[in-house]
N, C-alpha and C positions, 0 to 999 in steps of 0.2 A: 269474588275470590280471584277471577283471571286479572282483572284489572288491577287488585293489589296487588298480584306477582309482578305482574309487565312493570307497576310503577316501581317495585322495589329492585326492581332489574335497570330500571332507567335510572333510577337515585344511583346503585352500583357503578353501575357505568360512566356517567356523569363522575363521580368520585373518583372512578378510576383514570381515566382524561386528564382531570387535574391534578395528580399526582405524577406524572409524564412530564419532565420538562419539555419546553417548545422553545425556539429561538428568541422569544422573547427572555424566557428565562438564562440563557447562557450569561456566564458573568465577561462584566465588561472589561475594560484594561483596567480603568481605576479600583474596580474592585479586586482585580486577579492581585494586583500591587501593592492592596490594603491588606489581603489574605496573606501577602508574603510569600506564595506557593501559585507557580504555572501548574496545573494537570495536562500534561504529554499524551497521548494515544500515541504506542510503539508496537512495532510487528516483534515479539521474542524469537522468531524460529525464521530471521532472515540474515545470516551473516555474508559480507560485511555491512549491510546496511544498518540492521539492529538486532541484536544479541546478547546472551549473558553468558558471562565467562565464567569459568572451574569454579572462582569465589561470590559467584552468583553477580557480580557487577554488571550494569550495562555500557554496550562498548559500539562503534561502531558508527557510521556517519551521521547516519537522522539524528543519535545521538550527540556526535559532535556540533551540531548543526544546533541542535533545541538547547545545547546551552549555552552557545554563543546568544542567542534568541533572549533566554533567560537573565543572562547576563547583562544584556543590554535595557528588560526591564526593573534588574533592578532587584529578583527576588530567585530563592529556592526553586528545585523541579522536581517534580513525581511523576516519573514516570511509570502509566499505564500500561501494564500487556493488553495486545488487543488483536486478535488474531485477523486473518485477513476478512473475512466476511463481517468482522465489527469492528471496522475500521470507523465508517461512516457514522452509521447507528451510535457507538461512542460519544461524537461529536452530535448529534442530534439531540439524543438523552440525555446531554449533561454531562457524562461521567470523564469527560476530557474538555481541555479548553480548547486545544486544537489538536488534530489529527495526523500523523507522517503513517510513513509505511508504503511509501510507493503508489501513491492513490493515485491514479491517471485522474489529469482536470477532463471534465466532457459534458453536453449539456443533461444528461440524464441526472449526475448526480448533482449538477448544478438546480436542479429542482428541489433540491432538501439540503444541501449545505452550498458554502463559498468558499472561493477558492484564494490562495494568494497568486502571484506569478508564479511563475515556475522553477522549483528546486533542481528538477535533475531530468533526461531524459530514461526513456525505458526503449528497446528497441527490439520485436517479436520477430523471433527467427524459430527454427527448429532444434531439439536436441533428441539426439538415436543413441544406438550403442554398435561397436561395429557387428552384431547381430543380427543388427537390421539390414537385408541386403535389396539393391535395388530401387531405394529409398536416393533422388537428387534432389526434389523439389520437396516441397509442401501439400502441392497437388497429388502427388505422389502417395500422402497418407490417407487417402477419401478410398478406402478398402476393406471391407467387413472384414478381412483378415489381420486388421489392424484391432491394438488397442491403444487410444489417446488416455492420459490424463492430465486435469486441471485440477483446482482451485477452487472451494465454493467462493462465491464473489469478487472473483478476478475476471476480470476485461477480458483475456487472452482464451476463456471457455467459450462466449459469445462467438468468438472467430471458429473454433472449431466446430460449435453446433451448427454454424451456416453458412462454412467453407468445405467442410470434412464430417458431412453428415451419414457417410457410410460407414465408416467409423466408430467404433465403439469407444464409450466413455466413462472414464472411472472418475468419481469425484471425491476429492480429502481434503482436508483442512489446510495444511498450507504447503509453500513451493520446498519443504526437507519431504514431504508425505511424498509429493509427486517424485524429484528425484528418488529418494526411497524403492516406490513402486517400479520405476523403470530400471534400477537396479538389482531388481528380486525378480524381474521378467513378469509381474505382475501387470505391467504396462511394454508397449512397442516405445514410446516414445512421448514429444509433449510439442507442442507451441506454446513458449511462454518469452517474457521480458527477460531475456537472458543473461543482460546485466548486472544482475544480482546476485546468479549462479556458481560462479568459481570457489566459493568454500562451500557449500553444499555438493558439489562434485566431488571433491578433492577428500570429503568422508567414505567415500568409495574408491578409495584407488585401486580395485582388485578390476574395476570395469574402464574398458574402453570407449569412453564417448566421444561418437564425433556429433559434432553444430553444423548444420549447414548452412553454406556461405552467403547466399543471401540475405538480406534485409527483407522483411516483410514488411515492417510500418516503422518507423517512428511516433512515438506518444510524449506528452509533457505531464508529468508528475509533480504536485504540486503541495501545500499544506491547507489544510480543511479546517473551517471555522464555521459556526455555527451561523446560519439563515440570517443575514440584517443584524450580526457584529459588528457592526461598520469601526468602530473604534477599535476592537482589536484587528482584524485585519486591516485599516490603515497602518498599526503601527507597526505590523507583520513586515507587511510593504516593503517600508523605508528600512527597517532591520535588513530585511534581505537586500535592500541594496546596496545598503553599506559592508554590507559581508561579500556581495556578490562583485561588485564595482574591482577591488579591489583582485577578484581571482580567488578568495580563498575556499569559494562552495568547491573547485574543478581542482584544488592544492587537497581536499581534503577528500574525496574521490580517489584521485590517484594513489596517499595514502591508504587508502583501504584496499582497494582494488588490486593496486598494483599496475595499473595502467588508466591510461586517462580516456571520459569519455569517450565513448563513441561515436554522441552528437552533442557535444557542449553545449551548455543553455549561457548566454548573453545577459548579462546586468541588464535589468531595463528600469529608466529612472520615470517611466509614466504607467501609473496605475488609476 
């Protein structure tokens, strides 16, 4: 009897595997082009970078950006919501062709997807409120009397759990939650890619925030294709460098933002 259960446990499981897409299964360019339709993985709750307006449309640069992309292969876009912790997993599973949303390139997630060059950079500083008194540095927040929050599957938690481990930590779904909680006094404060930040501020204008002035790192954020794509990320490649050669990923930045990069990313013609 045990041995029927285990085998019918291992048939399950076994079935269940193959029902999983793998990187083999990601469709290729010629197939995404025969479909007629890109699938996009997009962050909904990061404006400017990607957002939906009053009439539900999507707005914003990754979105500018993916249909320049689309444009250039050739066919239609759907774009995915995909919040920050399924960003990856998206592009893993299938359920996107490729991935935006501010995904820092690094070798951890270089282990289960690929990356193209790089779209944009991301730059981790601090954001307080003038509440927080006493606060110049970053070292500054490593104090049980502190509350940090992040991000489930953002880069910038990592920094806190083993930079700022006196530190209490609240963790929410994505970077409106975090600002949010620091605005309701629910959080001290945050390290994150702050680039991103200026309209999810600006939904609080009853609070005072200051950034402080430092740089903590530079990072390069990139678009994510599924494990041994080779075909669609070469043609990713060369798309971006015809978009990029030209200036207009840093023309279209500024339009969003309102100010240009902080550390501009370089066309680069070797991949």
């Amino acid at each position: 009897m045990l041995k029927t259960i285990l085998k019918s446990a291992a048939f399950a499981a076994a079935a269940m595997m193959l029902m999983v897409p793998t990187g083999s299964d990601a469709r290729t360019l010629d197939e995404i082009i025969k479909s007629g339709t890109v699938k996009v993985g997009t962050t909904p709750n990061l404006p400017p970078l990607s957002s939906r307006n009053t009439k539900g449309e999507w707005e914003g640069f990754d979105i500018d950006i993916a249909k320049l992309l689309a444009a250039k292969m050739g066919v239609k876009i759907e774009f995915v919501p995909t919040d920050v912790p399924a960003r990856v997993p998206a592009v893993v599973g299938g359920l996107t062709d490729f991935g935006m949303g501010a995904i820092t390139r690094n070798s951890r997630r270089m282990k289960v997807v690929d990356f193209t060059v790089p779209l944009h950079t991301e730059n981790l500083a601090v954001l307080i409120t003038d509440k927080v008194k006493g606060v110049t540095k970053w070292q500054d927040l490593n104090d049980a009397k502190y509350t940090l929050t992040g991000c489930r599957g953002c880069g910038p938690v990592k920094f806190m759990q083993a930079n700022t481990p006196k530190a209490k930590l609240l963790l929410v779904d994505n970077p409106a939650d975090m600002v949010r909680s620091v605005a309701q006094g629910r959080a001290n404060g945050l390290i994150a890619n702050l680039d991103f930040y200026p309209a999810l501020l600006r939904a609080h204008p009853s609070v005072n925030w200051v950034i402080l002035p430092n740089v903590i790192k530079t990072s390069y954020c990139s678009i994510a294709v599924a494990k041994g794509n080779h075909s669609l990320l070469s043609f990713l490649n060369s798309a971006m460098w015809e978009i990029q050669d030209p200036g207009i990923h840093n023309e279209l930045w500024e339009k969003h933002y309102g100010v240009p990069p902080i550390v501009a990313v370089k066309a680069q013609p070797y991949w």
